[in-house]
BALUM-707985 format. One line per 8 residues: number of its first residue (from 1); their letters; for each residue x, y, z of N, C-alpha, C. Coordinates in pm, 1 decimal, decimal comma, always signed. Layout:
BEGIN
NUM = A = X Y Z X Y Z X Y Z | ...
This chain:
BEGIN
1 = XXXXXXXX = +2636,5 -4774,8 +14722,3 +2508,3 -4770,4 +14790,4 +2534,7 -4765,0 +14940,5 | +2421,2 -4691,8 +14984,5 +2464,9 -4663,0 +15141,4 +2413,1 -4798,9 +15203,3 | +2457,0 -4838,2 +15380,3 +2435,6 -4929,0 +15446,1 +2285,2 -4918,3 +15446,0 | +2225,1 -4773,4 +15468,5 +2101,9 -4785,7 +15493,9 +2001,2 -4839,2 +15360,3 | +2008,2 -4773,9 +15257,9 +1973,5 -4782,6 +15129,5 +1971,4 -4947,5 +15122,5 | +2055,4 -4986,2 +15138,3 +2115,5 -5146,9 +15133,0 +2009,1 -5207,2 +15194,8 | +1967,6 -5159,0 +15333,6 +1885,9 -5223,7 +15431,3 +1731,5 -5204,2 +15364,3 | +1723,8 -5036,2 +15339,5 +1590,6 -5037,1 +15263,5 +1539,8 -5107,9 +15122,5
9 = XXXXXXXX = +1627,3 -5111,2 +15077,7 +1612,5 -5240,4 +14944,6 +1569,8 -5397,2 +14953,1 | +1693,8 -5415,5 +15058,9 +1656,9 -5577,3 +15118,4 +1503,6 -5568,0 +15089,2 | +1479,4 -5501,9 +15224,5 +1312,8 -5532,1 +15307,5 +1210,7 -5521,3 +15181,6 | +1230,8 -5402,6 +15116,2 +1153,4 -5394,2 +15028,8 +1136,7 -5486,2 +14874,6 | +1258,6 -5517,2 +14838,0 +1283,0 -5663,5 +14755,4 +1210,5 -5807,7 +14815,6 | +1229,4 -5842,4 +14950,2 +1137,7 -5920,6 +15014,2 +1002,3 -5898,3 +14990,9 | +924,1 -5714,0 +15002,3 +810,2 -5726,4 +15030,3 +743,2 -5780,8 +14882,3 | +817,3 -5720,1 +14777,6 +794,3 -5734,2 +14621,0 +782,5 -5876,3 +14564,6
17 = XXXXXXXX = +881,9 -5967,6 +14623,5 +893,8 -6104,7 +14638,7 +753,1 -6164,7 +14651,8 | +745,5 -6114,3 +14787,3 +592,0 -6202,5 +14848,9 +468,8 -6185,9 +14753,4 | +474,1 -6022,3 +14727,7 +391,0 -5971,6 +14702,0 +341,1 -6036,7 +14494,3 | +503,1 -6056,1 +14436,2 +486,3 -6085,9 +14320,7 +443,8 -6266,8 +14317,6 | +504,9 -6338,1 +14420,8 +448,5 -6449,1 +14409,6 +303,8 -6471,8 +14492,5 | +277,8 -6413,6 +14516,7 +83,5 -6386,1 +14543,4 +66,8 -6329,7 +14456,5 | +59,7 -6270,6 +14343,1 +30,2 -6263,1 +14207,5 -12,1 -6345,8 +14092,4 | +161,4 -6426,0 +14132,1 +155,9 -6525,7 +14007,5 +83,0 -6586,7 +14078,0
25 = XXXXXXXX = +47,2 -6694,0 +14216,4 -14,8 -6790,7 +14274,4 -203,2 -6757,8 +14216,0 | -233,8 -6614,6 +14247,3 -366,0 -6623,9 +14205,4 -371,0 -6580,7 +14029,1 | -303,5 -6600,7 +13923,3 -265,2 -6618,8 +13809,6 -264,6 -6757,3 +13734,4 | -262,4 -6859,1 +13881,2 -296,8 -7034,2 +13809,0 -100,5 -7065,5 +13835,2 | -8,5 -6997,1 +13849,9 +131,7 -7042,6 +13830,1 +146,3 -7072,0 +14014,9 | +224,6 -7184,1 +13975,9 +273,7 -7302,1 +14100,6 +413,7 -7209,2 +14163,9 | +382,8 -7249,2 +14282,3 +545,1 -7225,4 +14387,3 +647,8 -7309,6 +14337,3 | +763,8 -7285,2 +14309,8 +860,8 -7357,9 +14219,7 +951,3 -7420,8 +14319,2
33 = XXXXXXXX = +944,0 -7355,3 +14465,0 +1050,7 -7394,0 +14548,8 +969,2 -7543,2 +14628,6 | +1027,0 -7641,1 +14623,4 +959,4 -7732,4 +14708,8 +900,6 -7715,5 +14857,8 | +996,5 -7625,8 +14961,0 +951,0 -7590,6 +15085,4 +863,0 -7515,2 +15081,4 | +861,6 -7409,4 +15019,2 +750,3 -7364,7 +15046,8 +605,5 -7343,7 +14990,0 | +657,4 -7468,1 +14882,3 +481,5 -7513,8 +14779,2 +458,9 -7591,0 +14885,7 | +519,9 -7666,9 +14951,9 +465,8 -7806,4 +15056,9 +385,3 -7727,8 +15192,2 | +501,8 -7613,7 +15228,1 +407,0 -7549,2 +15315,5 +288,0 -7469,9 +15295,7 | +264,1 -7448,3 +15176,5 +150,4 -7361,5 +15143,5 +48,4 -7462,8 +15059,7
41 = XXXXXXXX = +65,5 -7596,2 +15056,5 -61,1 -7703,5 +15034,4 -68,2 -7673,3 +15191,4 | +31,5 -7712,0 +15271,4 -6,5 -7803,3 +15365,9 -132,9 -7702,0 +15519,2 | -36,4 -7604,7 +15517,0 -66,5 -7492,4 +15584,0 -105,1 -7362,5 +15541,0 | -133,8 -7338,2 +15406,2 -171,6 -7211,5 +15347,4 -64,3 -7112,8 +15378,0 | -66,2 -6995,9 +15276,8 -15,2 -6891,3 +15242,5 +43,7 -6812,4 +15386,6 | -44,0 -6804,1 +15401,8 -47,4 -6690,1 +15495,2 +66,5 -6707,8 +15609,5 | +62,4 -6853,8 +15692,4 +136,9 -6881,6 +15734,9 +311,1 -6908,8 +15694,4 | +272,9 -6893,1 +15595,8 +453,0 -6944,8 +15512,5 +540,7 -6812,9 +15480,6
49 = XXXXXXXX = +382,0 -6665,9 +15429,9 +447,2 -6580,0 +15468,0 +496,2 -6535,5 +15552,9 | +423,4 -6539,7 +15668,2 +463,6 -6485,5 +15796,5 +582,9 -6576,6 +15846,0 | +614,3 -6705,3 +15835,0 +719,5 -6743,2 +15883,0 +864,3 -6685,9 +15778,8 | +846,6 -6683,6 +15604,5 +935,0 -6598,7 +15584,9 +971,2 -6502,7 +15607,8 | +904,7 -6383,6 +15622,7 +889,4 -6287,7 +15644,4 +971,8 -6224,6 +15771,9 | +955,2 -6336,3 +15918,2 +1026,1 -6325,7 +16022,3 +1134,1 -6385,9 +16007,5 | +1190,2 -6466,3 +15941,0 +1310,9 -6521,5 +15913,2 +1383,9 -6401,8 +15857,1 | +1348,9 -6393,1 +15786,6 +1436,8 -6261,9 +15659,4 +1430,9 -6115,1 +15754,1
57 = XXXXXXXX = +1390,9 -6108,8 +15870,0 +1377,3 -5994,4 +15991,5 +1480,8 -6065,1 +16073,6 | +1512,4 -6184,1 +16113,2 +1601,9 -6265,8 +16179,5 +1698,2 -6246,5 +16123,4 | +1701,9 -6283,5 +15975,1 +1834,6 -6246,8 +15945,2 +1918,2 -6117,3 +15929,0 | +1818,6 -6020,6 +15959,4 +1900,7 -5867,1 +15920,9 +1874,4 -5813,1 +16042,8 | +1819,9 -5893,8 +16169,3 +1882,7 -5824,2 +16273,1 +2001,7 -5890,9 +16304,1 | +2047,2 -6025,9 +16267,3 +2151,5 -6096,7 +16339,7 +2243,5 -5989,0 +16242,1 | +2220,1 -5969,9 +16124,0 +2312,3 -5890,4 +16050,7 +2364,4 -5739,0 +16110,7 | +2294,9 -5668,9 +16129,6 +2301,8 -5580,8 +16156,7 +2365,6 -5531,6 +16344,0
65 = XXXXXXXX = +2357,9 -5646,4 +16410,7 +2409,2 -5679,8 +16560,4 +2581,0 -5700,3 +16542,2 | +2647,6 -5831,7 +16403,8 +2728,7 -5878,0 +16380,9 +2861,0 -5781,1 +16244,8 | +2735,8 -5680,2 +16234,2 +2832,4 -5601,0 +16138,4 +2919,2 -5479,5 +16185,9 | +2884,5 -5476,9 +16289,2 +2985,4 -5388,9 +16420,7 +3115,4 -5515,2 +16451,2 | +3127,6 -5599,1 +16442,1 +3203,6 -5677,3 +16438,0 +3281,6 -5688,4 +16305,3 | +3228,4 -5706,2 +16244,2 +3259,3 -5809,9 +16085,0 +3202,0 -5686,7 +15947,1 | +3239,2 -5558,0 +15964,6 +3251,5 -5465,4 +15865,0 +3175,9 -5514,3 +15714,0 | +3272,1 -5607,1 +15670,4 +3229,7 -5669,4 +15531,6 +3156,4 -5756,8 +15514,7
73 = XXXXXXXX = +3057,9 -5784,1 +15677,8 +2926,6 -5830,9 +15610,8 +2852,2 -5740,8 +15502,3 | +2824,6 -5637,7 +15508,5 +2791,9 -5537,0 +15448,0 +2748,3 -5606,2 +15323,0 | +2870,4 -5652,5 +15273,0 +2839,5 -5716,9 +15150,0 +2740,3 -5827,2 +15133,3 | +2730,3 -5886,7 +15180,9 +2621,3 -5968,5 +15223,6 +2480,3 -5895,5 +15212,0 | +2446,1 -5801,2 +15229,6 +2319,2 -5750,1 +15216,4 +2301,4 -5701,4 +15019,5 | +2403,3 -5699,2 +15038,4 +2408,6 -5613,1 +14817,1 +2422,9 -5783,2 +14786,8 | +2468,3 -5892,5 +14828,0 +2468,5 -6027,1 +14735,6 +2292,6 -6076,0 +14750,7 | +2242,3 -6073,3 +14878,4 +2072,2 -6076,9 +14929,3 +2034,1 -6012,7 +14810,1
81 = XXXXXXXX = +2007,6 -5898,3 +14830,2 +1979,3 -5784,3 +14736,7 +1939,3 -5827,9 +14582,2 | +2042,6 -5848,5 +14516,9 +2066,6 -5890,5 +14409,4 +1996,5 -6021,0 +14336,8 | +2018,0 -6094,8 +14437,4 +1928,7 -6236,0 +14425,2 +1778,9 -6240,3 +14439,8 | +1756,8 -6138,7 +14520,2 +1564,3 -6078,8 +14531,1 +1539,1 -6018,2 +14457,9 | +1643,4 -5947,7 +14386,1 +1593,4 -5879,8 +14269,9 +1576,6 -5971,9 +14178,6 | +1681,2 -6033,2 +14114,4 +1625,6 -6176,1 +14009,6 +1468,5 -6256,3 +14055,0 | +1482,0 -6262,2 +14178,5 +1350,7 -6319,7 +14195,9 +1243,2 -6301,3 +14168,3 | +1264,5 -6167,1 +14188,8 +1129,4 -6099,0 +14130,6 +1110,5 -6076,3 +14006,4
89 = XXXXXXXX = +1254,7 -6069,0 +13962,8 +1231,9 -6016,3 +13793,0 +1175,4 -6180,5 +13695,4 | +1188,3 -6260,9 +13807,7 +1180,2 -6401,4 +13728,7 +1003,7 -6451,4 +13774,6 | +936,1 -6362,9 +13875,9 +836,3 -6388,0 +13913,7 +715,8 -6312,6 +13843,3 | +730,7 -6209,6 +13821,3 +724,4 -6108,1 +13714,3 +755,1 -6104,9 +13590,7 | +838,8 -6212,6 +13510,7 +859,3 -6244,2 +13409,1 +726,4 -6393,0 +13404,2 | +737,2 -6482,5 +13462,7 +609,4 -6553,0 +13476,7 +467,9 -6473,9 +13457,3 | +431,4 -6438,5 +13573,2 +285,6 -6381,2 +13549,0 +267,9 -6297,2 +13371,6 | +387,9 -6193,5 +13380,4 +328,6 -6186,1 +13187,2 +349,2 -6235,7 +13142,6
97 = XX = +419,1 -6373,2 +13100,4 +410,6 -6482,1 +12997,9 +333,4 -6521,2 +13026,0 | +303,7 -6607,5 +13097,5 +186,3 -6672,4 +13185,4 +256,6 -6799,3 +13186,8
């Protein structure tokens, strides 16, 4: 897979993420991760996205600054990758079971 491909997957595995757990959330199914069920009683959705959302932009610009340096970060974006994909496939496996 190309670097770029790599990059376009990330972002878009993130957007699928958000997008599948605002699914399950208006489906009746709970945030499973403690941080960010606490932040989304405490402070609502919206805000928890947007702070993930810029984090996970934080992290692939620091990535992308540091991989002119460090080549085999690279890999690092296909291990991301991979793990957002389970996420989703496990968030998405929720909502149709229910």
């Amino acid at each position: 897979m190309s670097n770029t491909l790599a990059v376009l997957t990330y972002l878009v595995l993130n957007l699928a993420d958000m997008f599948s757990t605002m699914v399950g959330l208006r489906a009746g199914l709970h945030e499973i991760s403690p941080v960010p069920a606490w932040g989304m009683a405490t402070f609502g959705e919206l805000p928890i996205y947007t702070l993930k959302e810029g984090v996970i932009l934080l992290l692939l610009v620091a990535l992308l600054v540091l991989v002119r340096r460090y080549p085999w970060l690279w890999r690092t974006v296909h291990i991301w990758n991979l793990l957002f994909a389970l996420v989703v496939a496990f968030n998405l496996m929720q909502v149709v079971l229910g």
